[in-house]
PATIFI-523824 format. One line per field, with one value per residue: residue in three letters; x, y, z of N, C-alpha, C in turn. Coordinates in steps of 0.02 Angstrom, whole numbers, plus 50000, padded with zeros to 5 digits. Layout:
<pts>
aa [ALA  ...]
n_u [X  ...]
n_v [Y  ...]
n_w [Z  ...]
ca_u [X  ...]
ca_v [Y  ...]
ca_w [Z  ...]
c_u [X  ...]
c_v [Y  ...]
c_w [Z  ...]
</pts>
This chain:
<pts>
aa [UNK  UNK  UNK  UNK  UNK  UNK  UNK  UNK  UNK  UNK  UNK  UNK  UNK  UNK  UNK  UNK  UNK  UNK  UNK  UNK  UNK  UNK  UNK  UNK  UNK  UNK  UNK  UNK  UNK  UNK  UNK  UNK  UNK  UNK  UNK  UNK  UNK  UNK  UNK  UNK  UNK  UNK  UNK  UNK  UNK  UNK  UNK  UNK  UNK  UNK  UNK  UNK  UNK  UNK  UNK  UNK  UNK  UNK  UNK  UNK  UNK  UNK  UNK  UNK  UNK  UNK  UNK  UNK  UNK  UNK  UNK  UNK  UNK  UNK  UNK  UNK  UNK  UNK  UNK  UNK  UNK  UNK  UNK  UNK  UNK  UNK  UNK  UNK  UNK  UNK  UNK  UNK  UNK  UNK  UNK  UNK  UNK  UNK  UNK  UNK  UNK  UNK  UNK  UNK  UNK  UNK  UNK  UNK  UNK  UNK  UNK  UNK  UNK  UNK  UNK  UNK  UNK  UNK  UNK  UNK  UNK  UNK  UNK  UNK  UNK  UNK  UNK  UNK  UNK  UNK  UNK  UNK  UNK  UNK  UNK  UNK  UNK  UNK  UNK  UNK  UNK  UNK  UNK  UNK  UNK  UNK  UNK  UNK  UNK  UNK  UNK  UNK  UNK  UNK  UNK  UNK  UNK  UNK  UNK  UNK  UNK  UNK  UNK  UNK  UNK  UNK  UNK  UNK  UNK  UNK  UNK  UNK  UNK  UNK  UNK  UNK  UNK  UNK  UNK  UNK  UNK  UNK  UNK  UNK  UNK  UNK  UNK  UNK  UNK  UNK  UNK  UNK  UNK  UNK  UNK  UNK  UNK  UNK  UNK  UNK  UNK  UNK  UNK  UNK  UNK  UNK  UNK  UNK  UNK  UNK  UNK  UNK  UNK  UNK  UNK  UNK  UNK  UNK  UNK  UNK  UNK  UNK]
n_u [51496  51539  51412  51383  51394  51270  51154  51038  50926  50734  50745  50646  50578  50687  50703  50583  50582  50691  50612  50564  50666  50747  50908  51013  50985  50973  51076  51104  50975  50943  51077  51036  50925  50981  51070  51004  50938  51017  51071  50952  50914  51035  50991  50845  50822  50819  50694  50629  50661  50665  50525  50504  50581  50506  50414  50463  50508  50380  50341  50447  50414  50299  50314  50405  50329  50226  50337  50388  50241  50257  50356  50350  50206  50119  50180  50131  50006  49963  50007  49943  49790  49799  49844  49751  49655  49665  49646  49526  49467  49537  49479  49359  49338  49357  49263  49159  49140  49165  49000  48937  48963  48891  48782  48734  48758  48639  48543  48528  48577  48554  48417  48497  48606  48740  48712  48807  48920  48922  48939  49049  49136  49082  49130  49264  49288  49249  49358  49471  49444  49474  49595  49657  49612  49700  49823  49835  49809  49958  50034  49985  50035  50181  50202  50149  50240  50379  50355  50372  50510  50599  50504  50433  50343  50284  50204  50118  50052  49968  49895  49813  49750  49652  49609  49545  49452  49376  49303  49179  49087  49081  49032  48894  48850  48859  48775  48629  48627  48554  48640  48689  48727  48725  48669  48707  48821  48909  48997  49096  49158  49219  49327  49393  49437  49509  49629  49682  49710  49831  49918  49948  50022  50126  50190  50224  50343  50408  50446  50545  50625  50715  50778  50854  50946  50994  51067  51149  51242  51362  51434  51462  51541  51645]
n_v [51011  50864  50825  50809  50670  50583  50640  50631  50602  50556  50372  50320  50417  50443  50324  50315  50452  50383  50269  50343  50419  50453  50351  50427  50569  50541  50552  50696  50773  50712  50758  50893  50871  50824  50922  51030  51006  50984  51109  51150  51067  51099  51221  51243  51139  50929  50897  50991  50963  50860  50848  50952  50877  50753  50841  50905  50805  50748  50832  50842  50693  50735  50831  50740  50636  50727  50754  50641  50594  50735  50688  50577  50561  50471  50360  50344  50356  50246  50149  50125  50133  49997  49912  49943  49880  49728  49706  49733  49655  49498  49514  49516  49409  49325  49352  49338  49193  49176  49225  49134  49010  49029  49052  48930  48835  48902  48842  48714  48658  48520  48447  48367  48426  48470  48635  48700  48645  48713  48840  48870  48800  48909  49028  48979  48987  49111  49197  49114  49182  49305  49305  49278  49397  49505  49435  49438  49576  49599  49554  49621  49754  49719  49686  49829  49909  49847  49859  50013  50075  50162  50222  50160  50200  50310  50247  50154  50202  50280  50190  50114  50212  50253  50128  50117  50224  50196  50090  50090  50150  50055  49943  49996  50001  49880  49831  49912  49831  49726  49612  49468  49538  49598  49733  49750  49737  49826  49913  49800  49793  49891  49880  49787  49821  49923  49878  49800  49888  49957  49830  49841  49963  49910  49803  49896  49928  49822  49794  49903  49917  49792  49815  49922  49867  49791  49886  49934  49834  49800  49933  49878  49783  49826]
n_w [51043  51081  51084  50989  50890  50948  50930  50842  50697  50676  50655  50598  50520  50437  50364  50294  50200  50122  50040  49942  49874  49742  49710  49680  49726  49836  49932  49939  49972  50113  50157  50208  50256  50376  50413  50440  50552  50661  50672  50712  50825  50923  50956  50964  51060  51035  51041  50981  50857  50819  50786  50695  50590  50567  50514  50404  50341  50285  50205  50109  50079  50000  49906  49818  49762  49673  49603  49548  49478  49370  49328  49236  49166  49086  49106  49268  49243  49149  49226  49344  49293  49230  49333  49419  49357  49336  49479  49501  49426  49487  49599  49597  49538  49640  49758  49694  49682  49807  49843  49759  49846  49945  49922  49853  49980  50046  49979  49960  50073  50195  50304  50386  50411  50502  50574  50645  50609  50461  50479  50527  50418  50333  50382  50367  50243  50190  50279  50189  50082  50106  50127  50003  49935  49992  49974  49819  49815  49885  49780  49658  49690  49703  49571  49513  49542  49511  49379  49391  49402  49496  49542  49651  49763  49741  49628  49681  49779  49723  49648  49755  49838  49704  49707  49802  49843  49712  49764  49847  49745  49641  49714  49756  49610  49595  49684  49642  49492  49539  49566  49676  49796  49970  50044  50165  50160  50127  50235  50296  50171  50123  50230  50222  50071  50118  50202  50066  50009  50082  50056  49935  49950  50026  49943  49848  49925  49969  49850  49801  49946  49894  49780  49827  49916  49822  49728  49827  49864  49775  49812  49955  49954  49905]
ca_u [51516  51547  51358  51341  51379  51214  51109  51018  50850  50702  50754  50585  50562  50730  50677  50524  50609  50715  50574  50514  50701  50790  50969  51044  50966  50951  51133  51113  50928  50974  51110  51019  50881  51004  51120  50981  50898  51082  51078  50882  50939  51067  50975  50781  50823  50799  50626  50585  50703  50637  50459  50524  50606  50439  50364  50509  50504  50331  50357  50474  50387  50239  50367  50431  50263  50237  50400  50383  50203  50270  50438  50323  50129  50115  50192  50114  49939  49948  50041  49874  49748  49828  49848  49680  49600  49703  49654  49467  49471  49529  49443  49270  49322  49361  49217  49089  49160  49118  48950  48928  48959  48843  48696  48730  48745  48587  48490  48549  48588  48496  48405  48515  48685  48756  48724  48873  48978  48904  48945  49111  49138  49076  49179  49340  49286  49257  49443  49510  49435  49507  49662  49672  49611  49756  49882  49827  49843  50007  50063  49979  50066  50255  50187  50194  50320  50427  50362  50378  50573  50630  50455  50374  50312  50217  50144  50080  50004  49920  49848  49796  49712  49609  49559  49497  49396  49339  49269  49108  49044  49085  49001  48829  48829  48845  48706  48616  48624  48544  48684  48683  48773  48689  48711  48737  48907  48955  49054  49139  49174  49276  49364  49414  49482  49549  49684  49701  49769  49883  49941  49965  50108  50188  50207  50304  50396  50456  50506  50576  50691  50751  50801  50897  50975  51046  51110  51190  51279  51416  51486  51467  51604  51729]
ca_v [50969  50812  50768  50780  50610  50572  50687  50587  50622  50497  50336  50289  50470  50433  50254  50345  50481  50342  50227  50391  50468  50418  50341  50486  50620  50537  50608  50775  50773  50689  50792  50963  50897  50832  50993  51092  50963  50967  51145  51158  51030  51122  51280  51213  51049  50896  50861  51021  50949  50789  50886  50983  50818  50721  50868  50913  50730  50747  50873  50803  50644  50739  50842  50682  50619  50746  50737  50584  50624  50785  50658  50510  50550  50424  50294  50315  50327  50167  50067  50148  50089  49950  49882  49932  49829  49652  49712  49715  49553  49456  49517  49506  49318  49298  49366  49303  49133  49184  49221  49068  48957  49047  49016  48859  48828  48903  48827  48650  48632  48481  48453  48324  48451  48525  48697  48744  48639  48737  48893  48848  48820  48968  49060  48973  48994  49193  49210  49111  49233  49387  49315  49265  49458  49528  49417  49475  49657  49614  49534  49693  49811  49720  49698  49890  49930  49811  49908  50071  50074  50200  50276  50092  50183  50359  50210  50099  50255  50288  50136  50116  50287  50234  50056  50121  50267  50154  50036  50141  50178  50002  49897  50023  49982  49789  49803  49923  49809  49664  49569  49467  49569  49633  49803  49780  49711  49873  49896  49761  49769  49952  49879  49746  49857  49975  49824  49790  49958  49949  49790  49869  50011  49874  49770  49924  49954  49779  49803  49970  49892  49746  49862  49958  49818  49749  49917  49955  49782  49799  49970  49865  49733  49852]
ca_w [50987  51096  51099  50931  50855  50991  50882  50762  50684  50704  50613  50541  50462  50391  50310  50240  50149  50067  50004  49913  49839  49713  49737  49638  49764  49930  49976  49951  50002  50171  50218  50195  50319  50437  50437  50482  50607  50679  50701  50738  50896  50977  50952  51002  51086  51025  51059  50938  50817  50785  50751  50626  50544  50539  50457  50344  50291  50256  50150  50042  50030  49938  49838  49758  49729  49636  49568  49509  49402  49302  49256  49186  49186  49057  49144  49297  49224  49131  49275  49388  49265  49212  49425  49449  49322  49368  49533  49512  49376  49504  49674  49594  49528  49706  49762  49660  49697  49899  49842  49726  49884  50006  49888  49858  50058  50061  49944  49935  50126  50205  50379  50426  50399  50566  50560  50674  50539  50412  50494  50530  50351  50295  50386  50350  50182  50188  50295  50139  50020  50139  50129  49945  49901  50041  49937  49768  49821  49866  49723  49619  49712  49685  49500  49474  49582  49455  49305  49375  49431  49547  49570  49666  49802  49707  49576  49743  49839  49666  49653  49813  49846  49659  49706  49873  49815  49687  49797  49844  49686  49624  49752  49741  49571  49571  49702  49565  49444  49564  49595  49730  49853  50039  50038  50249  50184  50133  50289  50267  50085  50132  50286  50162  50040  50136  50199  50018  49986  50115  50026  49863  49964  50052  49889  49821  49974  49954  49782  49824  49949  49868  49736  49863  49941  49768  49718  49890  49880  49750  49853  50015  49937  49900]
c_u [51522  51490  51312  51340  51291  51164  51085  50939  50827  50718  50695  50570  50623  50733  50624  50525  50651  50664  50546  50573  50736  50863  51020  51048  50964  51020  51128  51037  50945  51031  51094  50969  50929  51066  51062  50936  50966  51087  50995  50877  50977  51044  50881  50783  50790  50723  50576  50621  50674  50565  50453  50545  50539  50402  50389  50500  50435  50324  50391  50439  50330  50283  50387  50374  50235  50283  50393  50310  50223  50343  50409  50252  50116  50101  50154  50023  49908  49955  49956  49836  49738  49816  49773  49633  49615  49669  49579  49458  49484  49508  49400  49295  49301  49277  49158  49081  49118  49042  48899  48906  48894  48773  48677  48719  48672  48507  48498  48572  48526  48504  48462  48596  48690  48753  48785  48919  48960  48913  49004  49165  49154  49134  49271  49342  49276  49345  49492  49507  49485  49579  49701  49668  49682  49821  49891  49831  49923  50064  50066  50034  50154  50239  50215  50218  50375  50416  50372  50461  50583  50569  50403  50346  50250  50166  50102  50052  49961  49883  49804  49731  49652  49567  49530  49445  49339  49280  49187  49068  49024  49022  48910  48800  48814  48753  48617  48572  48585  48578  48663  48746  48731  48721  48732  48811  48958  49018  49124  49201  49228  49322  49425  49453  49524  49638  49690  49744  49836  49944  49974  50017  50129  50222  50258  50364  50444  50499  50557  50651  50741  50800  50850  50959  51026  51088  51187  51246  51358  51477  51520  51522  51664  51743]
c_v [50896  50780  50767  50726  50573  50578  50658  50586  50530  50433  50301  50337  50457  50369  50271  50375  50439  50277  50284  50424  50421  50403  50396  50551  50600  50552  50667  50796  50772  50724  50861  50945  50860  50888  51039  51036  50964  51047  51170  51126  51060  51200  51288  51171  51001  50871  50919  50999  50903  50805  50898  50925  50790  50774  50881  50852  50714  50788  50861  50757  50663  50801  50775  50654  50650  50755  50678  50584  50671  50736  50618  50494  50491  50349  50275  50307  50281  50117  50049  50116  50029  49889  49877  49899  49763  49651  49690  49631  49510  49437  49500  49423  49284  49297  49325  49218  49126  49185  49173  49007  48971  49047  48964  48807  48841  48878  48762  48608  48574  48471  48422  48370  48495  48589  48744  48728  48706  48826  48896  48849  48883  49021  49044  48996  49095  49218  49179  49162  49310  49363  49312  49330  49504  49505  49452  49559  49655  49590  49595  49757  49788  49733  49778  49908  49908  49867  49985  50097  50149  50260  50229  50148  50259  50302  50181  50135  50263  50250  50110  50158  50258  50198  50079  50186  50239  50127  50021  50125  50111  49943  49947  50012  49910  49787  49841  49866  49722  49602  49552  49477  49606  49684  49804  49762  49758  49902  49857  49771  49826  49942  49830  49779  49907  49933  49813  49844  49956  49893  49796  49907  49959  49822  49831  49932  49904  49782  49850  49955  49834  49783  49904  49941  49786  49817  49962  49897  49802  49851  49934  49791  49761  49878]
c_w [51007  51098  51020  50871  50892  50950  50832  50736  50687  50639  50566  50487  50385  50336  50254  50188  50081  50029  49937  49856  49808  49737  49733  49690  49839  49975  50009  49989  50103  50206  50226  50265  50377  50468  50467  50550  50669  50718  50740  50838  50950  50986  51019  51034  51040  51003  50987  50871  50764  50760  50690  50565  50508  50497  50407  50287  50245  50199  50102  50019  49962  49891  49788  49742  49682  49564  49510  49460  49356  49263  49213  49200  49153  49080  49198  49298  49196  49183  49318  49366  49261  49290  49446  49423  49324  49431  49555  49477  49438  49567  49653  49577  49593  49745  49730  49670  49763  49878  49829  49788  49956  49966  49875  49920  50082  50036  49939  50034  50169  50278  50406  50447  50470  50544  50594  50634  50499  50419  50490  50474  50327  50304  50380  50278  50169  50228  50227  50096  50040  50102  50063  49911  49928  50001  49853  49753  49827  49793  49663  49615  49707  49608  49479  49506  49563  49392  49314  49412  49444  49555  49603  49703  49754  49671  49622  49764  49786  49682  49700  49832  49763  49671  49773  49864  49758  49693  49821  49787  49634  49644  49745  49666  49536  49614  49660  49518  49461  49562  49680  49792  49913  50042  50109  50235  50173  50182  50276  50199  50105  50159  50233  50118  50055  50174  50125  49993  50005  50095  49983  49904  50002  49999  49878  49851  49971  49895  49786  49853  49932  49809  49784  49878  49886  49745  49762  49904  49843  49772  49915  50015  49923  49941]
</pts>
């Protein structure tokens, strides 16, 4: 009994479960997997303890994900839609903008223009675009993580998981439709969105815990 204030499951599994449970449930949740992680420890050791945690935790998280679609399909199929169409509106502006300037570079560029400038350029000008689409995901992703209160992070993995499956089927059909897009940039264009996703769940995560943080304050004054 003396080594078990020591005893403490892994603290990241335990941050995870709470981006995912409501305030209401993350008591009783939380002390069910650390009573049995408590006795799982002094029974298996430690080392099989903390196993069991990470997978337990995993397990809940996609219980509440669930959870959270049968309480408010509604909700989170509009927020989804809704995220993913702001999301494309204003990547392709972005985009098409990048493309705009690399035709113009190439069609209007004259002998006398350094071509290492002109490279130089370009590429500051494609890292702006990364970073302007990278910001716009996260902005998306607090967006509905604001409208969908106390379910940011299921609505952000939604969205996420959408706009990146998307992305495929999207980009084959701009080039389709003879847009000017190089299909070698496919690569790219995935690697690209697949950081954007990631953007979109850390937007909710922020909302998530700011929301935590303000409701955890007014106990933490009395």
């Amino acid at each position: 009994m003396s080594q078990a204030p020591f005893v403490q499951p892994p603290r990241a599994a335990v941050r995870s479960v709470d981006l995912f449970v409501s305030n209401e449930r993350a008591e009783s949740i939380h002390g069910k997997l650390l009573e049995e992680f408590s006795n799982l420890a002094s029974k298996s050791g430690l080392g099989s303890a903390r196993r069991w945690y990470w997978r337990q935790s995993a397990k809940t998280i996609v219980g509440l994900i669930g959870t959270g679609f049968r309480e408010a399909p509604w909700l989170m199929v509009g927020t989804v839609i809704g995220g993913f169409l702001l999301l494309e509106f204003s990547t392709s502006k972005l985009q098409r903008a990048l493309v705009g300037v690399i035709l113009f570079r190439s069609h209007h560029v004259t002998p006398h223009y350094d071509s290492s400038r002109a490279a130089t350029h370009l590429l500051w000008l494609k890292n702006a675009v990364l970073i302007g689409s990278l910001l716009e995901a996260l902005i998306d992703g607090c967006i509905t993580g604001v409208v969908t209160k106390g379910r940011e992070m299921t609505s952000t993995i939604a969205l996420s998981f959408v706009s990146f499956v998307m992305a495929a089927p999207l980009f084959w059909m701009s080039v389709a439709m003879h847009d000017p897009v190089d299909p070698a940039l496919f690569p790219a264009i995935m690697v690209q969105q697949f950081s954007g996703s990631c953007m979109i769940v850390i937007g909710g995560a922020i909302v998530r815990e700011i929301r935590s943080s303000m409701l955890r304050r007014p106990s933490a004054s009395r």
